[in-house]
mmCIF file of the N, C-alpha and C atoms, coordinates in Angstrom:
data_MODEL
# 
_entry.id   MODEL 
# 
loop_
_atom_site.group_PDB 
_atom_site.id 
_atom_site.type_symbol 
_atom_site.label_atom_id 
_atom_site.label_alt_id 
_atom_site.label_comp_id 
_atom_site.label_asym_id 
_atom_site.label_entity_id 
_atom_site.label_seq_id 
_atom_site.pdbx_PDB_ins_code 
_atom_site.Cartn_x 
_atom_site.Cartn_y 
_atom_site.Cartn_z 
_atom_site.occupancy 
_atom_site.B_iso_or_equiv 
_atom_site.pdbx_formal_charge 
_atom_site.auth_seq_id 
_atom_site.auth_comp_id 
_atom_site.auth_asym_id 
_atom_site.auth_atom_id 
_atom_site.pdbx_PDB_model_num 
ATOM 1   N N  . UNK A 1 1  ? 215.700 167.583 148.978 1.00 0.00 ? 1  UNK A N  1 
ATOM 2   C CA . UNK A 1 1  ? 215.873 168.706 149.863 1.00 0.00 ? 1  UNK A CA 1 
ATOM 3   C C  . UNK A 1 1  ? 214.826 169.768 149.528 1.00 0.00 ? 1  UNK A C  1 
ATOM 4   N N  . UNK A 1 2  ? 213.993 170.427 150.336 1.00 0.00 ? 2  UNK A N  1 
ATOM 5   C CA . UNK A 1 2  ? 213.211 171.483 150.402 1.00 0.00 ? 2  UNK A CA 1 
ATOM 6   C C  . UNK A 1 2  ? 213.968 173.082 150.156 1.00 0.00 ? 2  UNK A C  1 
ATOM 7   N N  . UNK A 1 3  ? 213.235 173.518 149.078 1.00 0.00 ? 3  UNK A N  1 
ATOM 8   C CA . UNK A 1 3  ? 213.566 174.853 148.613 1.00 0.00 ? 3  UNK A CA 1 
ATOM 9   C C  . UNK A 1 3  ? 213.682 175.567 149.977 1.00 0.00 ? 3  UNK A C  1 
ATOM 10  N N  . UNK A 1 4  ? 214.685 176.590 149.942 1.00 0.00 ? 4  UNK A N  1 
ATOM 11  C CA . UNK A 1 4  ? 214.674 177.566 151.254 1.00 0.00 ? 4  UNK A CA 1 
ATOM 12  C C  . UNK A 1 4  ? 213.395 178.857 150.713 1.00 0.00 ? 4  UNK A C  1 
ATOM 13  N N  . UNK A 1 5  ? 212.497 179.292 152.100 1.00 0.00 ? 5  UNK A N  1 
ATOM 14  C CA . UNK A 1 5  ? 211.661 179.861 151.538 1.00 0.00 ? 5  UNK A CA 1 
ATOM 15  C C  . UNK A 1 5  ? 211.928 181.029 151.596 1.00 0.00 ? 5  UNK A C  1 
ATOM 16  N N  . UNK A 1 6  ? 212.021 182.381 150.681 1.00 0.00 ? 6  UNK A N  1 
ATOM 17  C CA . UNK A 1 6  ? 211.936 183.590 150.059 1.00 0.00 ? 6  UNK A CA 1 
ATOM 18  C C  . UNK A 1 6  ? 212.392 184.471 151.706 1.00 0.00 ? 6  UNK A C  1 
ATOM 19  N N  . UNK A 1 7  ? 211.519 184.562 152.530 1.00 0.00 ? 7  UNK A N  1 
ATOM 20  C CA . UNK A 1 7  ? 211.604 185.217 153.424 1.00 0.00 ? 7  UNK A CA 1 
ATOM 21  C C  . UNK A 1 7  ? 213.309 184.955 154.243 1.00 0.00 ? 7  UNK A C  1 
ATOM 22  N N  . UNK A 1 8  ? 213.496 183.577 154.548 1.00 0.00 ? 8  UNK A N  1 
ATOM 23  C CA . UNK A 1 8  ? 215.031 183.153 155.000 1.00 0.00 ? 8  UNK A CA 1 
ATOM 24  C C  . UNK A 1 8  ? 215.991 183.513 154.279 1.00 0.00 ? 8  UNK A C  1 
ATOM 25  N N  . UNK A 1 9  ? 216.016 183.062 152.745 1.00 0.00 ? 9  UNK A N  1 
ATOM 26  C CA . UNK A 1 9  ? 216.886 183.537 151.989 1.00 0.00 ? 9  UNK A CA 1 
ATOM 27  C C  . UNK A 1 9  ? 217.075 185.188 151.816 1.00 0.00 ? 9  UNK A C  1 
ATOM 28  N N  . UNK A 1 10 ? 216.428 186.116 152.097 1.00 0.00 ? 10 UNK A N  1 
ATOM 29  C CA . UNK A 1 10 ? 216.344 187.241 151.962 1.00 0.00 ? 10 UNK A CA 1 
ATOM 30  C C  . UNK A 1 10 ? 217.367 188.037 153.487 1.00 0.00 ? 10 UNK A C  1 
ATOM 31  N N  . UNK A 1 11 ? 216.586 187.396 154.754 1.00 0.00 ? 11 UNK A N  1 
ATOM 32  C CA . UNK A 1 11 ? 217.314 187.227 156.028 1.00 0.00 ? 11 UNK A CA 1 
ATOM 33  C C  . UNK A 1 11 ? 218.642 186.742 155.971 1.00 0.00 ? 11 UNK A C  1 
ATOM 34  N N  . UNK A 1 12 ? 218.831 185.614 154.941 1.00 0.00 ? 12 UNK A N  1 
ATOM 35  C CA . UNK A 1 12 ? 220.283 185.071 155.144 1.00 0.00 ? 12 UNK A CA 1 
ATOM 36  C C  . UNK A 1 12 ? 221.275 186.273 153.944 1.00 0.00 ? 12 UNK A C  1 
ATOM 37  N N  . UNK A 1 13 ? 220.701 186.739 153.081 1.00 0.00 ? 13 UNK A N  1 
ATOM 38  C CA . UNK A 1 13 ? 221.396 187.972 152.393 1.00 0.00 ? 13 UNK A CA 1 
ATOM 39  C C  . UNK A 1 13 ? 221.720 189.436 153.203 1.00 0.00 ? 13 UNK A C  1 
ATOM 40  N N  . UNK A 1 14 ? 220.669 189.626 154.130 1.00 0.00 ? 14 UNK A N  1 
ATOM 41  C CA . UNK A 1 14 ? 221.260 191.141 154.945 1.00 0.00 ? 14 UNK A CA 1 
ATOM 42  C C  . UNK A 1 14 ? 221.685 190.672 155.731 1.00 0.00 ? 14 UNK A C  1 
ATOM 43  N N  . UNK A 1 15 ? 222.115 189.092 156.270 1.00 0.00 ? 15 UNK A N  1 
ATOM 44  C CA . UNK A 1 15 ? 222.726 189.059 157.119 1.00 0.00 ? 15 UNK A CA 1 
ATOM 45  C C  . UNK A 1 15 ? 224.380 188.836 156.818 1.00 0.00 ? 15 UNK A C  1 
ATOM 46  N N  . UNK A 1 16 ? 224.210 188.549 156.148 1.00 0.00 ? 16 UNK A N  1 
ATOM 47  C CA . UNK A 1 16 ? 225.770 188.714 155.315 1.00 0.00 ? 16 UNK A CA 1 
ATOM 48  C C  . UNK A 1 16 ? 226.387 189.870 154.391 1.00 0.00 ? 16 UNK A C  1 
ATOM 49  N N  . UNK A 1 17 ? 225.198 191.027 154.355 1.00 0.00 ? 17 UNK A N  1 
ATOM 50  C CA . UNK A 1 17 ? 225.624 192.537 153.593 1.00 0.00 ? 17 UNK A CA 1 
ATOM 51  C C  . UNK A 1 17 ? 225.871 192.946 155.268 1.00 0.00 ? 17 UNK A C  1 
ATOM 52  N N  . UNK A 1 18 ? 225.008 192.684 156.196 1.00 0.00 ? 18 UNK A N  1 
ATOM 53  C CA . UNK A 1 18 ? 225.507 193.373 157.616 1.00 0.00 ? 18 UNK A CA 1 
ATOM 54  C C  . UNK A 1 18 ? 226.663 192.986 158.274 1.00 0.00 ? 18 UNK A C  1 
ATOM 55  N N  . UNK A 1 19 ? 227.070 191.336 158.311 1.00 0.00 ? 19 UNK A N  1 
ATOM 56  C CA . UNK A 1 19 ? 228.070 191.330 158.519 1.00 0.00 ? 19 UNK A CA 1 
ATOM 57  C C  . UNK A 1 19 ? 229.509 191.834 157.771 1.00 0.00 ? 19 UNK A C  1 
ATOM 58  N N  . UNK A 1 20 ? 229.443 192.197 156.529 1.00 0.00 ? 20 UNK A N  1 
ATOM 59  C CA . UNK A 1 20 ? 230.117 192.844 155.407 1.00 0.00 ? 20 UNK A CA 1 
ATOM 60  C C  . UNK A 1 20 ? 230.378 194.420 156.325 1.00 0.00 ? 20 UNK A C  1 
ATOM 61  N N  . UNK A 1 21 ? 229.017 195.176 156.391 1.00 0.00 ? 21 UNK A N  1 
ATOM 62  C CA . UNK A 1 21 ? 229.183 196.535 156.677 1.00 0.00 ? 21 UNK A CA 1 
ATOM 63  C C  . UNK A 1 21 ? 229.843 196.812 158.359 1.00 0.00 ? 21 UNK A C  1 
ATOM 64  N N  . UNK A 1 22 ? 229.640 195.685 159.596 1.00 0.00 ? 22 UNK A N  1 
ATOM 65  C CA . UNK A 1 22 ? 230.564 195.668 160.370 1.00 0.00 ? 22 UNK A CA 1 
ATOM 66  C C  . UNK A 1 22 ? 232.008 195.234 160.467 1.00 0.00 ? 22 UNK A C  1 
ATOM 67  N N  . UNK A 1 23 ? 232.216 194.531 159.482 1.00 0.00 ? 23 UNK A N  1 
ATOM 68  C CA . UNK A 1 23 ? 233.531 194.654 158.951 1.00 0.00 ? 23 UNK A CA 1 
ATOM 69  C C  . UNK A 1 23 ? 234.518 195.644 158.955 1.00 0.00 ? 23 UNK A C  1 
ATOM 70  N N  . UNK A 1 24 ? 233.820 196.564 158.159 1.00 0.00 ? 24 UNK A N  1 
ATOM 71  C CA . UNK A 1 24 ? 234.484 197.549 157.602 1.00 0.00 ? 24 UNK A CA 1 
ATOM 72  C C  . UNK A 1 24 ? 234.043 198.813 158.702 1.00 0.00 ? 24 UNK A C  1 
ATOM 73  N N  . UNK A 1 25 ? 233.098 199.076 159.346 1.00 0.00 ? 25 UNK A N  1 
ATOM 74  C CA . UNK A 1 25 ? 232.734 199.662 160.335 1.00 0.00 ? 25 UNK A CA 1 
ATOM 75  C C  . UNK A 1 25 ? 231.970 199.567 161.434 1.00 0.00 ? 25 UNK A C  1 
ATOM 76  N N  . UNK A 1 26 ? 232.546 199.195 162.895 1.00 0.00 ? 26 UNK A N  1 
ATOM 77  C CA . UNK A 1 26 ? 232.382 198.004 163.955 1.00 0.00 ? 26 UNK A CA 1 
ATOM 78  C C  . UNK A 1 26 ? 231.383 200.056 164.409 1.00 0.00 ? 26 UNK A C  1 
ATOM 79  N N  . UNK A 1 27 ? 230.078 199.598 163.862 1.00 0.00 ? 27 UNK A N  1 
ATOM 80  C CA . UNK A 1 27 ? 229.123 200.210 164.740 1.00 0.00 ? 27 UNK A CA 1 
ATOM 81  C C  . UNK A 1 27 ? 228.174 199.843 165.607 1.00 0.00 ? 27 UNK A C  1 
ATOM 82  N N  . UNK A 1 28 ? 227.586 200.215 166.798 1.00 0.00 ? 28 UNK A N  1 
ATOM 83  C CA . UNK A 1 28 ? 226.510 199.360 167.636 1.00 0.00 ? 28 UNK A CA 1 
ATOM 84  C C  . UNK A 1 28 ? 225.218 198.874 166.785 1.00 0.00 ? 28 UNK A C  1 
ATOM 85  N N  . UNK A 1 29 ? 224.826 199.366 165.681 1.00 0.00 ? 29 UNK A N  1 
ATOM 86  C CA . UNK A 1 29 ? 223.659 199.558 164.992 1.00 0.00 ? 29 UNK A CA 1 
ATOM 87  C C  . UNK A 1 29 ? 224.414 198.312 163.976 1.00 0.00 ? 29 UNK A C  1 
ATOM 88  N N  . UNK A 1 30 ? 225.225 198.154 163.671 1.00 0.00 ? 30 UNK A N  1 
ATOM 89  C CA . UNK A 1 30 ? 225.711 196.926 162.796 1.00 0.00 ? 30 UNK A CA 1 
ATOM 90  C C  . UNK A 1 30 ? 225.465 195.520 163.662 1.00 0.00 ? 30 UNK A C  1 
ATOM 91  N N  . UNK A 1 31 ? 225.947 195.721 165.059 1.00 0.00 ? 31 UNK A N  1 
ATOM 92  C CA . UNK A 1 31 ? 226.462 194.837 165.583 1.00 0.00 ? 31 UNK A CA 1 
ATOM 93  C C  . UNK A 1 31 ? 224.921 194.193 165.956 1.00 0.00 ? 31 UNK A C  1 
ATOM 94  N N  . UNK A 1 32 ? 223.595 194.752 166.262 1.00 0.00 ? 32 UNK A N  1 
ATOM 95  C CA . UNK A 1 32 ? 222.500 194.868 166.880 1.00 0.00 ? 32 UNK A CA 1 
ATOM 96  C C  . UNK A 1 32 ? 221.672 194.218 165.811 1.00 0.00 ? 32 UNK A C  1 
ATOM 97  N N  . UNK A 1 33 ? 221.890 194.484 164.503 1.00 0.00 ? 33 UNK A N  1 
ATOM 98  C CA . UNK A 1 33 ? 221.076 194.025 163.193 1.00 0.00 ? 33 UNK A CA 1 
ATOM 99  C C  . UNK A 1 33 ? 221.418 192.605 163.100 1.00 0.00 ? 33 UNK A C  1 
ATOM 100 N N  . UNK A 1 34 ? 222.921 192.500 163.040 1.00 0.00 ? 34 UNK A N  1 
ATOM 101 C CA . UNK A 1 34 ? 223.581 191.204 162.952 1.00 0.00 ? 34 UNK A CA 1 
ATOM 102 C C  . UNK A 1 34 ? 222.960 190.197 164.155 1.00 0.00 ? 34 UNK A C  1 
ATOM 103 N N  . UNK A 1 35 ? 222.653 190.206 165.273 1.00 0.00 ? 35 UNK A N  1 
ATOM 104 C CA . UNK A 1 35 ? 222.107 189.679 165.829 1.00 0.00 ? 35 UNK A CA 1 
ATOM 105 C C  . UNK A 1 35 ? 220.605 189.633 165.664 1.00 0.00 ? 35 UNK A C  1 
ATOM 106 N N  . UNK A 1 36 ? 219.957 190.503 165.914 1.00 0.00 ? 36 UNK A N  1 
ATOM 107 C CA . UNK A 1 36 ? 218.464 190.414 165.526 1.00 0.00 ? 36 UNK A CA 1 
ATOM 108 C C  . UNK A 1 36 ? 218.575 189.415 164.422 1.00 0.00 ? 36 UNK A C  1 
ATOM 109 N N  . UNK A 1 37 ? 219.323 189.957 162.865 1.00 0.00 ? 37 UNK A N  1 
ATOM 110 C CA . UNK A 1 37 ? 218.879 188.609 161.666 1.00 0.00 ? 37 UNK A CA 1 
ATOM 111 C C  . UNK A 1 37 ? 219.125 187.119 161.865 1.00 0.00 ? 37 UNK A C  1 
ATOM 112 N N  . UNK A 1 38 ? 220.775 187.202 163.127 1.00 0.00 ? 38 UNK A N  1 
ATOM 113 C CA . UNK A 1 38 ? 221.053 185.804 163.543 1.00 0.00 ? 38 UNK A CA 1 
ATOM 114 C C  . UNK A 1 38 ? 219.649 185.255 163.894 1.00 0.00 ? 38 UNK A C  1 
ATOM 115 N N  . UNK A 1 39 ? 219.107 185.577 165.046 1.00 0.00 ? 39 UNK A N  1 
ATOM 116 C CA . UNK A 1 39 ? 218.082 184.631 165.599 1.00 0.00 ? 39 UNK A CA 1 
ATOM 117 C C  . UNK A 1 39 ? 217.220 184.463 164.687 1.00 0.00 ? 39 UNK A C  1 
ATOM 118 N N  . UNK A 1 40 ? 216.557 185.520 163.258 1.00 0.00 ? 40 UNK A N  1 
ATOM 119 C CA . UNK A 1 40 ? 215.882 184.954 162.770 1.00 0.00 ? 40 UNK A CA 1 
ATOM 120 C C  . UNK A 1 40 ? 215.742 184.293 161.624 1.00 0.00 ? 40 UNK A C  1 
ATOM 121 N N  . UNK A 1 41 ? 217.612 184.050 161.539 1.00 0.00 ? 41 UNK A N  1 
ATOM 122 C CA . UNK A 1 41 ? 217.665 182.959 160.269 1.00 0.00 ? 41 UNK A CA 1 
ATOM 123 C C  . UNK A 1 41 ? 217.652 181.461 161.479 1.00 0.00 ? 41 UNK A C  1 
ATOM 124 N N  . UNK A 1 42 ? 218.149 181.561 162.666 1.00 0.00 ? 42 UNK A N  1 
ATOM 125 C CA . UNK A 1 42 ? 218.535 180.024 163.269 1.00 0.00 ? 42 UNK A CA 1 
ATOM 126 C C  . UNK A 1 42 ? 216.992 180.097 163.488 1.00 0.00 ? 42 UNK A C  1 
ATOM 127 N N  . UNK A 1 43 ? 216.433 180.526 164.505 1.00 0.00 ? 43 UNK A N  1 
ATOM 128 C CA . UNK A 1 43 ? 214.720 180.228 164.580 1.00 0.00 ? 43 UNK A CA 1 
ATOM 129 C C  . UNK A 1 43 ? 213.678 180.500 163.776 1.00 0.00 ? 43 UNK A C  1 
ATOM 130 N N  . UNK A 1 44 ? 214.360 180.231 162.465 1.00 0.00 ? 44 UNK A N  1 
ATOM 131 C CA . UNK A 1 44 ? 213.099 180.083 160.814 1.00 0.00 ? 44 UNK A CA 1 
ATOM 132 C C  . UNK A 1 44 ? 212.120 178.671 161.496 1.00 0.00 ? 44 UNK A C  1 
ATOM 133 N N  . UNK A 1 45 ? 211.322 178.952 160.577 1.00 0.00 ? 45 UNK A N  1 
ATOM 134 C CA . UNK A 1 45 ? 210.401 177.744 161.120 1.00 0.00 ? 45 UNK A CA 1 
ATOM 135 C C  . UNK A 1 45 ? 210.836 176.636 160.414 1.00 0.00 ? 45 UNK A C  1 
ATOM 136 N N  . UNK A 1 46 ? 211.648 176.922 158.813 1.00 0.00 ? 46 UNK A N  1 
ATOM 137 C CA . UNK A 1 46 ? 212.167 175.899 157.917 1.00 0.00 ? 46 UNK A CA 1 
ATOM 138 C C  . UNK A 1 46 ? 213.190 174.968 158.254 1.00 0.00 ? 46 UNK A C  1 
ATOM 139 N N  . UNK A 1 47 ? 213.559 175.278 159.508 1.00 0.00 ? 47 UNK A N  1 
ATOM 140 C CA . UNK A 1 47 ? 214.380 174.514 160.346 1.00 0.00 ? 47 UNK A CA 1 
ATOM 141 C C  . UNK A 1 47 ? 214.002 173.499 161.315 1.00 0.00 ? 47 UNK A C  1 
ATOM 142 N N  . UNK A 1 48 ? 212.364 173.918 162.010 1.00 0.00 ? 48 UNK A N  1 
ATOM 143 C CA . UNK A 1 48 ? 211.548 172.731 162.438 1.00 0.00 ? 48 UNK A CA 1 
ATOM 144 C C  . UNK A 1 48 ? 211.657 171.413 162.334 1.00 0.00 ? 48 UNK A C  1 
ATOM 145 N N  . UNK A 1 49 ? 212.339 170.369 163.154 1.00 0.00 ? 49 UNK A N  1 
ATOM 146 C CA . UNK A 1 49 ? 211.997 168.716 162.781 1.00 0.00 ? 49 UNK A CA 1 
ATOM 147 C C  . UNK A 1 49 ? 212.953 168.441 161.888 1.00 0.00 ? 49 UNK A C  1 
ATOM 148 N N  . UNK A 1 50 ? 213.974 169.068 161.425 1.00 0.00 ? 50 UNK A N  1 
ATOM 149 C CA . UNK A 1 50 ? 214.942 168.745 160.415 1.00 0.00 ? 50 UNK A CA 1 
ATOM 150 C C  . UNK A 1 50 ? 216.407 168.622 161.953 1.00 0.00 ? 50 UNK A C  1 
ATOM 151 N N  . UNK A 1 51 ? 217.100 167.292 161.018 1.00 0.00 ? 51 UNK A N  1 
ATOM 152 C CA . UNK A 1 51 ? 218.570 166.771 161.695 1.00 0.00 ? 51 UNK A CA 1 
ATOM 153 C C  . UNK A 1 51 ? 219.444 166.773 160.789 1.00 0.00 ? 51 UNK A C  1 
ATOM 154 N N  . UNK A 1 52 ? 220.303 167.514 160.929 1.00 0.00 ? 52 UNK A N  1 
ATOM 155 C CA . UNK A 1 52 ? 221.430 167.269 160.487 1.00 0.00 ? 52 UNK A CA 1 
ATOM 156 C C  . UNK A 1 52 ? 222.413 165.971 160.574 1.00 0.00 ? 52 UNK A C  1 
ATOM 157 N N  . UNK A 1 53 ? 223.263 165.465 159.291 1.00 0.00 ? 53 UNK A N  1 
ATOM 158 C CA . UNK A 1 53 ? 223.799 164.535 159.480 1.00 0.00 ? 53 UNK A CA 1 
ATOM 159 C C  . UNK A 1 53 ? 224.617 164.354 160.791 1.00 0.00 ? 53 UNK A C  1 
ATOM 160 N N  . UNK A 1 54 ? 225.521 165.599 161.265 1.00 0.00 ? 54 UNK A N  1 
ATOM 161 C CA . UNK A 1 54 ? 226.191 165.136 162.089 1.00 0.00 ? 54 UNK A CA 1 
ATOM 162 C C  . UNK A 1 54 ? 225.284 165.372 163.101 1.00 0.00 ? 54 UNK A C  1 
ATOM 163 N N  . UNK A 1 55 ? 224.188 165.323 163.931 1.00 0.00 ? 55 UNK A N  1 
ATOM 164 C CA . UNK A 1 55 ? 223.487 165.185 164.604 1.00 0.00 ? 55 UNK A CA 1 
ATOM 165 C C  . UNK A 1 55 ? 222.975 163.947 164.797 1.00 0.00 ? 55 UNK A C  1 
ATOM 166 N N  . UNK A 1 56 ? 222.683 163.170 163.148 1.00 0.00 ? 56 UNK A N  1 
ATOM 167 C CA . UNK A 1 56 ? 222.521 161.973 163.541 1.00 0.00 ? 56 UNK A CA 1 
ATOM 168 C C  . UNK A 1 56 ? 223.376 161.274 164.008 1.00 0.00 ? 56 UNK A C  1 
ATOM 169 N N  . UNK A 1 57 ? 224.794 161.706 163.574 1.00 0.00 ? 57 UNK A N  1 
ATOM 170 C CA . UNK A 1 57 ? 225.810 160.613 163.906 1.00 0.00 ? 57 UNK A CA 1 
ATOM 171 C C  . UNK A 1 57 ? 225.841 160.470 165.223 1.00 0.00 ? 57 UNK A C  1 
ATOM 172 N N  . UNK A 1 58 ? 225.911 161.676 165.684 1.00 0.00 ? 58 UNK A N  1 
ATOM 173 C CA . UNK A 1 58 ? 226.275 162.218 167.771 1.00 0.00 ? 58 UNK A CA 1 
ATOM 174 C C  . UNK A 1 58 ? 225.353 161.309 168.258 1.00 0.00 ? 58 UNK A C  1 
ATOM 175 N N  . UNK A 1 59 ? 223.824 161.119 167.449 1.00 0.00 ? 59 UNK A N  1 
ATOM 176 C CA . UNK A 1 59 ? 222.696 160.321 168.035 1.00 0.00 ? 59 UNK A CA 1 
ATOM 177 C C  . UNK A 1 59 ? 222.260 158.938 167.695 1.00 0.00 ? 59 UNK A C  1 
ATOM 178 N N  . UNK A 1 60 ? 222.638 158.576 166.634 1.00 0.00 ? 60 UNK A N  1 
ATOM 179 C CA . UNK A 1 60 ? 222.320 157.555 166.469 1.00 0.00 ? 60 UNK A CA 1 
ATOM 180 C C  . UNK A 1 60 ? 221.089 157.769 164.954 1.00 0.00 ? 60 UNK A C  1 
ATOM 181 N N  . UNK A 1 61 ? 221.274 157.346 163.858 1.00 0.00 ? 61 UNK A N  1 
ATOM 182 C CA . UNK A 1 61 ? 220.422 157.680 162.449 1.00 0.00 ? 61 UNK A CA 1 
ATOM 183 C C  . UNK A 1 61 ? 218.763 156.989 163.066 1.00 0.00 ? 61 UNK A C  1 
ATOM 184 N N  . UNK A 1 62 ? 218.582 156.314 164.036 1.00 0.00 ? 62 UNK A N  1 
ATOM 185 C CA . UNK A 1 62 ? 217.368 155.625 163.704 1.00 0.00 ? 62 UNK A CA 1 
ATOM 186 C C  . UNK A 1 62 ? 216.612 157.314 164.216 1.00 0.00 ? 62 UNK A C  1 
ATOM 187 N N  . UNK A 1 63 ? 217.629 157.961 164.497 1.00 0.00 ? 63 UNK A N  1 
ATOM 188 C CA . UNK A 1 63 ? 215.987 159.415 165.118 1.00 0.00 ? 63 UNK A CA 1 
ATOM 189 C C  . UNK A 1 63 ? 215.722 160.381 163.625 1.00 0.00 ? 63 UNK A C  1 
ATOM 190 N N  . UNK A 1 64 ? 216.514 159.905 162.807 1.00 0.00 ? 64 UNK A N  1 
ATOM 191 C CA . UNK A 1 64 ? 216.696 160.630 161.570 1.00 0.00 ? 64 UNK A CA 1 
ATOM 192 C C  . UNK A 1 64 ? 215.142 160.692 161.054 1.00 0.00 ? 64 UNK A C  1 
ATOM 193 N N  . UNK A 1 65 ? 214.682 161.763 160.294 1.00 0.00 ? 65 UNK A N  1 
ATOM 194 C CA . UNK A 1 65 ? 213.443 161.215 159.693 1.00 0.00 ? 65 UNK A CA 1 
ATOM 195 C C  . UNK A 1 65 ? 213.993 161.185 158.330 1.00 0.00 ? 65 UNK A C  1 
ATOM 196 N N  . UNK A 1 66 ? 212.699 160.566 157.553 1.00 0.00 ? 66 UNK A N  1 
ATOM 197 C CA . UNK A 1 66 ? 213.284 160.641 155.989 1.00 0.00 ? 66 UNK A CA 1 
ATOM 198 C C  . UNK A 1 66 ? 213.123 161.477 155.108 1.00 0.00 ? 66 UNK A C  1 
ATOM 199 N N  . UNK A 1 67 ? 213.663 162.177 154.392 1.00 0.00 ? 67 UNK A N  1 
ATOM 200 C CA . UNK A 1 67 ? 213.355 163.011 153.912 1.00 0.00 ? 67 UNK A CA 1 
ATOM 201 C C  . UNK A 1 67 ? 212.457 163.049 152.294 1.00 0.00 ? 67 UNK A C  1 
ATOM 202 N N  . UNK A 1 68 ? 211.444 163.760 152.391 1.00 0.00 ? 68 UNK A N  1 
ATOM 203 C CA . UNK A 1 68 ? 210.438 163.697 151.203 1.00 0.00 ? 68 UNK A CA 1 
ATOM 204 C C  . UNK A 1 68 ? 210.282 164.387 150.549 1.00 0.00 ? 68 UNK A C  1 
# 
């Protein structure tokens, strides 16, 4: 498995201190961050060409690539 790179992991931490701080206080400026970081932890580029197992299953493993 490929290290997650610095920049995602950092995105995937305020995105979980932001979802923390709308928790506790449902502000528009919470709610607005939380989305902005969503899209840019799902559209990381480290996600490119990678399948998930249950993706293969839904599809069939021969689309799987291998992992190196």
């Amino acid at each position: 498995m490929r290290q997650i790179p610095d920049d995602l992991a950092q995105a995937q931490e305020e995105w979980h201190a932001t979802y923390q701080q709308l928790a506790a206080c449902q502000r528009t400026a919470h709610r607005r961050r939380l989305i902005h970081l969503s899209s840019v932890v799902l559209f990381h580029p480290y996600w490119q060409g990678q399948r998930s197992a249950g993706w293969a299953a839904l599809h069939g493993a021969h689309h799987v690539r291998a992992a190196t």
